[in-house]
C-alpha positions in Angstrom: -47.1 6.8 9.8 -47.9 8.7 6.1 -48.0 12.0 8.1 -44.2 11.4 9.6 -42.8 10.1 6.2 -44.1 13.9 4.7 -42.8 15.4 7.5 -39.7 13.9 7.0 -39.6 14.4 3.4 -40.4 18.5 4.0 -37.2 18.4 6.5 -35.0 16.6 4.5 -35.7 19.1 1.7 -34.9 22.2 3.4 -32.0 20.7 4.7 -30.5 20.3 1.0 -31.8 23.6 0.1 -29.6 25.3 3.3 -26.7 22.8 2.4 -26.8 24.0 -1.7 -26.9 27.6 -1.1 -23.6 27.3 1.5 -21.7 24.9 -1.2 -22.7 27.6 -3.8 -21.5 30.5 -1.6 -18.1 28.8 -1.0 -17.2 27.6 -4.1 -17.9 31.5 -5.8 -15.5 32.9 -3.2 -12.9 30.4 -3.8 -13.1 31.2 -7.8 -12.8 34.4 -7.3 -9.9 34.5 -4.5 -6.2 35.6 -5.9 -5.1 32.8 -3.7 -6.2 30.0 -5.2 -5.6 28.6 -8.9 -5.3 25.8 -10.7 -1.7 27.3 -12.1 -0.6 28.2 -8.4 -1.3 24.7 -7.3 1.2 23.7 -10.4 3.7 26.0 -9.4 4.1 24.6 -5.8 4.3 20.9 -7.2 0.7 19.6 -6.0 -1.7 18.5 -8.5 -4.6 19.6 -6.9 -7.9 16.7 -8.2 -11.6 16.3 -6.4 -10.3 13.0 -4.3 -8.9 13.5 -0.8 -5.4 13.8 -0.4 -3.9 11.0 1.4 -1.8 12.5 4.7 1.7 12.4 5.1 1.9 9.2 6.8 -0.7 7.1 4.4 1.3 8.1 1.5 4.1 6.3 2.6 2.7 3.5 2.9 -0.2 2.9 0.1 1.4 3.8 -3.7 -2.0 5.1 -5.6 -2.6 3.9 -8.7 -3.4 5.7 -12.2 -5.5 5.6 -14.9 -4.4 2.5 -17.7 -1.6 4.4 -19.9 0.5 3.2 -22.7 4.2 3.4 -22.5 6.2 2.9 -25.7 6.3 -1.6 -25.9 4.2 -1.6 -22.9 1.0 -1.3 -21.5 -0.1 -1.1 -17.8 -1.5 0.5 -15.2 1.0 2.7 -13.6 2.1 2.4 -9.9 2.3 6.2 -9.0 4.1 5.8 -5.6 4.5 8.8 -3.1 7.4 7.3 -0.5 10.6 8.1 0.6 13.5 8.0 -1.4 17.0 6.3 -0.2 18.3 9.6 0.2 15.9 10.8 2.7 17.3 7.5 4.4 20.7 8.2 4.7 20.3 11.4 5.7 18.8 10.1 8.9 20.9 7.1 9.7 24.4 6.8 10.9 24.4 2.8 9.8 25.3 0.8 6.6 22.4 -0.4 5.1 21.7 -4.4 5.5 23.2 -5.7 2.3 26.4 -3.9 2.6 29.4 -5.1 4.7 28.6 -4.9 8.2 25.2 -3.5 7.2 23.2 -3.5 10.0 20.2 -1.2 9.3 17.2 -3.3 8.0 13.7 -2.4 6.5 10.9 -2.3 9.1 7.6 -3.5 8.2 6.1 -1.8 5.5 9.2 0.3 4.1 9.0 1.2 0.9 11.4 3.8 -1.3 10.9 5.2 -4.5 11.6 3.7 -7.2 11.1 0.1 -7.4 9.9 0.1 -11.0 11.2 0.6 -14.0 11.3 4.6 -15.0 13.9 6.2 -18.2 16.0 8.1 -15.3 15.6 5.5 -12.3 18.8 3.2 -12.8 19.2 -0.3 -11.5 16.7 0.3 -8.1 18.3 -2.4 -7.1 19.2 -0.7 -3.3 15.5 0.3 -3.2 14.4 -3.3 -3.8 16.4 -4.6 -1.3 15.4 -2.3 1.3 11.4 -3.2 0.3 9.6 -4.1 4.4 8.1 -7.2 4.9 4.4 -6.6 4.3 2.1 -5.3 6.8 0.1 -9.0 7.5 1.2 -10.7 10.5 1.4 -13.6 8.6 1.8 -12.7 5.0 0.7 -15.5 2.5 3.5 -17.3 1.1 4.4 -16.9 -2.4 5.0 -19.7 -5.0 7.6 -19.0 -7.7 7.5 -22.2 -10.6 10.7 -22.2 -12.0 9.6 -22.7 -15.7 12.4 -24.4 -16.7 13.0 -26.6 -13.9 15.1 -26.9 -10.7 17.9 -28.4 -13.7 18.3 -25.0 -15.2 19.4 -23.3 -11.7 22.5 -24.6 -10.8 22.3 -25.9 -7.2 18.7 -24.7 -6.5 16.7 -26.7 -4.3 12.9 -26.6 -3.9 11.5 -24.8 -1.0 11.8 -21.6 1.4 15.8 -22.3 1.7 17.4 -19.5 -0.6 15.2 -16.9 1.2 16.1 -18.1 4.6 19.8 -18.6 3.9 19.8 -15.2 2.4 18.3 -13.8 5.7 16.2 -11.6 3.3 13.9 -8.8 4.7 10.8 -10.5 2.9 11.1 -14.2 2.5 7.8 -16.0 2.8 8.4 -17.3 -0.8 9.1 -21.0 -2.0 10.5 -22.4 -5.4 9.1 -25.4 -7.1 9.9 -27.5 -9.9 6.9 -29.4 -9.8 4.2 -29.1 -12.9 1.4 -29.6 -10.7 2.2 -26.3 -9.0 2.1 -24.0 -12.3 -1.1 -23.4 -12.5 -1.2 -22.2 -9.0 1.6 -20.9 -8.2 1.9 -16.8 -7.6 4.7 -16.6 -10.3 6.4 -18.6 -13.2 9.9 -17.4 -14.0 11.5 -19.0 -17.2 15.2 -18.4 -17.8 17.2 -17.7 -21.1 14.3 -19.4 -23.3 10.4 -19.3 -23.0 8.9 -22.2 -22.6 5.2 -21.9 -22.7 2.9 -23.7 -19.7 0.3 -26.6 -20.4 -1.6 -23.9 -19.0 -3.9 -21.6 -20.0 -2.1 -18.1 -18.0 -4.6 -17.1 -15.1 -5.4 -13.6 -14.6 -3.0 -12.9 -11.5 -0.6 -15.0 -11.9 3.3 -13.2 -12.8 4.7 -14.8 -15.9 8.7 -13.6 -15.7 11.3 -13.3 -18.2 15.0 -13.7 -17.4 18.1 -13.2 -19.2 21.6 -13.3 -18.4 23.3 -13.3 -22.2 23.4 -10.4 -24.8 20.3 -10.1 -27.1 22.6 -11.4 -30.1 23.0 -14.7 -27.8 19.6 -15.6 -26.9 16.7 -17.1 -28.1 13.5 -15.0 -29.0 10.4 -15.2 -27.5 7.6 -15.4 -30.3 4.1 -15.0 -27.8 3.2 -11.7 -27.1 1.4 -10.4 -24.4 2.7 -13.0 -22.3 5.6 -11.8 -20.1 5.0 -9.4 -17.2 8.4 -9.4 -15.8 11.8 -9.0 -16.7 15.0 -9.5 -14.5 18.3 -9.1 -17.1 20.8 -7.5 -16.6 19.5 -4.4 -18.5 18.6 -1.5 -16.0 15.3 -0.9 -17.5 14.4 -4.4 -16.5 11.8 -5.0 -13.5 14.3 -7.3 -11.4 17.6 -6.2 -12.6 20.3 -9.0 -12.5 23.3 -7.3 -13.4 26.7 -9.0 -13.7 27.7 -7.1 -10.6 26.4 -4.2 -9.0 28.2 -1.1 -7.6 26.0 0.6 -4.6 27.4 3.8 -2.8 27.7 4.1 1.2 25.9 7.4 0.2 25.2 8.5 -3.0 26.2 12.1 -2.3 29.7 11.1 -1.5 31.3 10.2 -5.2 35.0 11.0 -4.1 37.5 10.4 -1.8 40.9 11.7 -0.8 43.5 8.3 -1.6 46.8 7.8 0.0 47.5 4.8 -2.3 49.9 5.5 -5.4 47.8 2.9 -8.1 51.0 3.4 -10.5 53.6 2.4 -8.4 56.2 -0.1 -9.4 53.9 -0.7 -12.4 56.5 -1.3 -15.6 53.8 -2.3 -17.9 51.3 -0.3 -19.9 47.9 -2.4 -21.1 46.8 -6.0 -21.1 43.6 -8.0 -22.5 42.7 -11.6 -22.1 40.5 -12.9 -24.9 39.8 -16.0 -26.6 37.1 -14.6 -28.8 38.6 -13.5 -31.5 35.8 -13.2 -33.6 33.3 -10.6 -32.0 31.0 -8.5 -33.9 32.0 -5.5 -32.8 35.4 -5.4 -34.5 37.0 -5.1 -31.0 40.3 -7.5 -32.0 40.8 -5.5 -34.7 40.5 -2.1 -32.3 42.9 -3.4 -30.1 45.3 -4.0 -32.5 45.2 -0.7 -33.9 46.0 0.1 -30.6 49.0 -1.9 -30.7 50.7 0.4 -33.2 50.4 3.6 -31.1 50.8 2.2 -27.4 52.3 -1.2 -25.5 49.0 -3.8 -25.6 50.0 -7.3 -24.2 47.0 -9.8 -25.6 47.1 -13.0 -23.9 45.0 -15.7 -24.8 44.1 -17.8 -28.5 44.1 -13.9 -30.3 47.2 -13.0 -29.2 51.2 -13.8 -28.5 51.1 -14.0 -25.0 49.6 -16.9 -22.4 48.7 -16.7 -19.1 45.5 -19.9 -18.3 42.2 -19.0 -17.3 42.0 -20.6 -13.9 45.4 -19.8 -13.0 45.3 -17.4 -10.1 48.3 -15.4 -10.6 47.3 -13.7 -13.6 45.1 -11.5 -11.5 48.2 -11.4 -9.1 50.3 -10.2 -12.4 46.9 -7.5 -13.0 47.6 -5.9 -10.1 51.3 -5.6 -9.7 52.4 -5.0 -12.7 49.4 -3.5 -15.6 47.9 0.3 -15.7 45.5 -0.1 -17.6 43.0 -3.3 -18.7 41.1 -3.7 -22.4 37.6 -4.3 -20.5 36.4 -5.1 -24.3 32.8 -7.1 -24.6 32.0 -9.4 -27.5 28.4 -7.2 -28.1 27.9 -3.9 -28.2 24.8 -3.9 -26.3 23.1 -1.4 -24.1 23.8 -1.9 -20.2 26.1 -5.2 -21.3 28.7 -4.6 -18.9 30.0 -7.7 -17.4 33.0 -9.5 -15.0 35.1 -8.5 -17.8 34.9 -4.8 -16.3 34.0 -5.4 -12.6 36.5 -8.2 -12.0 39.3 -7.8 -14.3 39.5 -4.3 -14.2 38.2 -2.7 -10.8 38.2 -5.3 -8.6 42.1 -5.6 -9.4 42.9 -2.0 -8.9 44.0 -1.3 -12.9 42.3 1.4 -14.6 39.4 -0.4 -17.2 39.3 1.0 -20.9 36.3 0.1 -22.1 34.0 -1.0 -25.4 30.6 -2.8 -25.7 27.7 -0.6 -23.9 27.0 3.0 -24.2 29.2 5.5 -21.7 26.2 7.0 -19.9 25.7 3.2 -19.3 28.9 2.8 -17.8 28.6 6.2 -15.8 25.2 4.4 -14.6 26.6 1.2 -13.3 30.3 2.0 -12.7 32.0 4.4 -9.8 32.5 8.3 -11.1 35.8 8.3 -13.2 36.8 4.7 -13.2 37.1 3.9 -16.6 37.8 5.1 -20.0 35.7 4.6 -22.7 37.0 4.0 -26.2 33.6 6.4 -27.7 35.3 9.9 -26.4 38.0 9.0 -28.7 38.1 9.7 -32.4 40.9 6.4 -32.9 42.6 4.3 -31.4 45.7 6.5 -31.7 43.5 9.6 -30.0 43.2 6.8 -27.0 46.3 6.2 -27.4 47.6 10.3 -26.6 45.7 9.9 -23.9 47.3 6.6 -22.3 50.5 8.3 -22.6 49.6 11.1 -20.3 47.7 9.0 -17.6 51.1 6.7 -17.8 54.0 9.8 -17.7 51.7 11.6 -14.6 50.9 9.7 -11.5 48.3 12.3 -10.2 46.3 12.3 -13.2 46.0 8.5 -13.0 45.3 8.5 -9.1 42.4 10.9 -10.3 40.5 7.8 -11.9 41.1 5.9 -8.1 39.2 8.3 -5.9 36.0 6.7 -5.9 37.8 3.4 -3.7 36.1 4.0 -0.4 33.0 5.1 -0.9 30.7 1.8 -1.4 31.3 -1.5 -2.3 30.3 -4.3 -5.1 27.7 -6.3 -3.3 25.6 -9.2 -3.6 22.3 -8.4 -5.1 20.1 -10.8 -3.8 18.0 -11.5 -6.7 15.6 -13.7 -5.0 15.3 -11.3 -1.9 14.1 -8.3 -4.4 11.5 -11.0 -6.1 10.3 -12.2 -2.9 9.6 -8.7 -1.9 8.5 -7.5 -5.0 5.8 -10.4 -5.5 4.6 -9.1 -2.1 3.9 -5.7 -3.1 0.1 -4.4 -3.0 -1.0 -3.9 -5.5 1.2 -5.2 -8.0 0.7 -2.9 -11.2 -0.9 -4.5 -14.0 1.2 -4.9 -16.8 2.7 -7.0 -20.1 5.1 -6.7 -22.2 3.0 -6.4 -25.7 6.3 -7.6 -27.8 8.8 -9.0 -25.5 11.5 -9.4 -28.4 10.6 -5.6 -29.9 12.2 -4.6 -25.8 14.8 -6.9 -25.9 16.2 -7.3 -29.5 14.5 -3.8 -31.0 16.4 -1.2 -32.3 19.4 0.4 -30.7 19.3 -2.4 -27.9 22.8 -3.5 -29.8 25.1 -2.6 -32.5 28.3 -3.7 -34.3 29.5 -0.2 -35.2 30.4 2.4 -32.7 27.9 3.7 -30.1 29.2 7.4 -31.2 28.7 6.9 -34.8 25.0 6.1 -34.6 23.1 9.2 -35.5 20.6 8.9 -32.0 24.3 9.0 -29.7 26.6 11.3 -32.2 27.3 14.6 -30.7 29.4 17.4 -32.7 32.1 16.9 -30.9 33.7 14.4 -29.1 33.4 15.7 -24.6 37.4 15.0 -24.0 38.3 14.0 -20.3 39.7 16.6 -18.4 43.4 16.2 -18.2 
């Protein structure tokens, strides 16, 4: 037996040696080939590393994750995720996705498009949420969201599976609960417009979101740090965006259509505003009454001449027949802070929005090309006005801000859906926000003077619309 364990040794031995002086061989020849370098493997895209690649089909399915890396008020572990993108989708399909319409075309099990997380050029991701696949289990564990502030604070929510079954939503083995005894265990705690802290000491895996509806000027803060993992606002760089309303295109390479609709016809009156506010921080009464003194502005409402009540239908009836353009003005100049002042009042009642309260690349983010002016490409309100008095003396040039109509639709964003599916992700990356209020309330998330005159957004001159 001591004379077979030598032997083996002596084979196993030469074996290496023969197995070194191959590796050796190969490795010189590759250093030394003009095919092969670390800057051609650049140049074609590929990061080139010592781990196997994952083929075509695995990295569709299994996002790999990097090393733990510090972004700005967060640290995590990034999710780097190597799927297809909704455009590689609708370049193949001939059907409306699920959530439009008449959508018909569903995610199959396992689907997943980039992005679903938060990135400084991704937008709202709110299409690739929705489209997440149920997950790969045949029967995928059920996920327990606590609603941290009780059932109370959700008007009409009940308890249970029933808002992801009603929904029909691609992922829906989730359940709500209001009950205390399920916050330790529970998969996720979401807390909405204040932070309340658990009896509970926060278990390792366990998603602790934050979510927000109001402007950062109108909420509470939260004074833990480290605490919150999620966010779902209405701000785009949120996790699980939950925007006033959200714009998707059929296709987002189709921006523009032809329009055999005349938006100005029979239309005898220049711009109107309901407000009640009259006291907003960011000066837009007084804007608007500048305004006034250059072009026709009818104010209806407690700050100005004119009355038309809130619930009374007809006054969105009087929108459409009879207004060009709509003072889509929000109390807070705060970024993404776009709301059913813009979508509903303006857009969804075919008048042409003119804007003030987030950025304009905001805007261009969340609105239809060309469907709104915004009151930052002007020096003054008598600039604007200049303007207005074109749009209003040539049809075509107004028609031009109509021609996205047709090519998507406003739809319903299924907020639970998307944190169903995202809870159900694997893995989850592994993150906190370190100061929740230095994301939310931190500089430049609002401002009471104009986004133009703030030294990060001034330009040296104004980019005019093209007339």
């Amino acid at each position: 037996m001591r004379r077979l364990r030598l032997r083996s040794s002596f084979v196993f031995i030469i074996y290496s040696a023969i197995v070194s002086f191959f590796l050796l061989t190969l490795i010189t020849q590759v250093g030394q080939s003009d095919n092969w370098s670390w800057n051609s493997a650049a140049d074609n895209g590929k990061i080139q590393d010592s781990e196997e690649q994952p083929s075509e089909d695995e990295s569709k399915r299994k996002p790999l994750l990097a090393e733990s890396e510090s972004v700005g008020w967060m640290n995590r572990k990034l999710v780097v995720e190597t799927n297809s993108t909704l455009k590689d989708l609708f370049n193949s399909i001939n059907e409306k996705l699920w959530f439009f319409e008449n959508g018909t075309y569903r995610p199959e099990i396992g689907d997943l498009y980039d992005p679903v997380w938060p990135c400084p050029s991704c937008g709202s991701r709110i299409a690739e949420q929705l489209m997440i696949g149920p997950p790969e289990a045949e029967e995928p564990k059920v996920k327990t969201i606590f609603l941290g502030n009780g059932l109370g604070a959700w008007s009409g929510m009940r308890a249970g599976a029933g808002v992801f079954i009603k929904s029909q939503c691609p992922v829906s083995s989730c359940s709500l609960s209001g009950r205390k005894s399920d916050a330790l265990t529970a998969d996720a705690i979401l807390f909405k417009d204040s932070f309340i802290f658990p009896k509970h000491k926060k278990p390792l895996n366990q998603v602790w979101i934050m979510y927000m509806l109001e402007s950062p000027l109108n909420t509470p803060r939260v004074k833990y740090q480290n605490v919150i993992n999620w966010t779902a606002t209405y701000r785009m760089d949120s996790d699980v965006m939950a925007p006033y309303e959200s714009w998707q295109y059929y296709n987002p390479e189709i921006k523009s259509l032809p329009q055999t609709v005349n938006f100005a016809a029979n239309k005898t009156k220049k711009v109107a505003w309901f407000v009640s506010n009259c006291a907003a921080k960011n000066n837009r009464l007084e804007y608007a009454k500048e305004l006034q003194k250059h072009f026709e502005v009818d104010i209806y409402g407690g700050c100005g001449t004119k009355t038309c009540p809130r619930k009374n239908k007809d006054c969105f009836a009087m929108l459409q027949k009879d207004y060009k353009f709509y003072l889509a003005f929000e109390n807070s100049n705060c970024r993404d802070y776009i709301t059913e002042k813009f979508f509903v009042n303006g857009l969804m009642n075919g008048i042409l929005p003119i804007v003030m309260g987030a950025p304009k690349e905001d805007y261009e983010k969340a609105a239809p090309a060309n469907s709104f002016i915004h009151v930052d490409d002007y020096s003054s309100p008598k600039e604007l006005a200049e303007y207005l008095k074109a749009l209003d003396a040539d049809d075509s040039l107004y028609n031009k801000h109509f021609e996205w109509r047709g090519t998507g639709e406003f739809i319903n964003t299924y907020f639970w859906c998307r944190l169903c599916a995202m809870l159900h992700l694997n893995p989850l990356p592994e993150k906190v926000y370190t100061d929740y209020d230095e994301w939310w309330k931190g500089k430049l998330s609002c401002t009471s003077k104009p986004w133009r005159d703030l030294p990060e957004y001034k330009k040296s001159s104004l980019q005019k619309p093209k007339r």
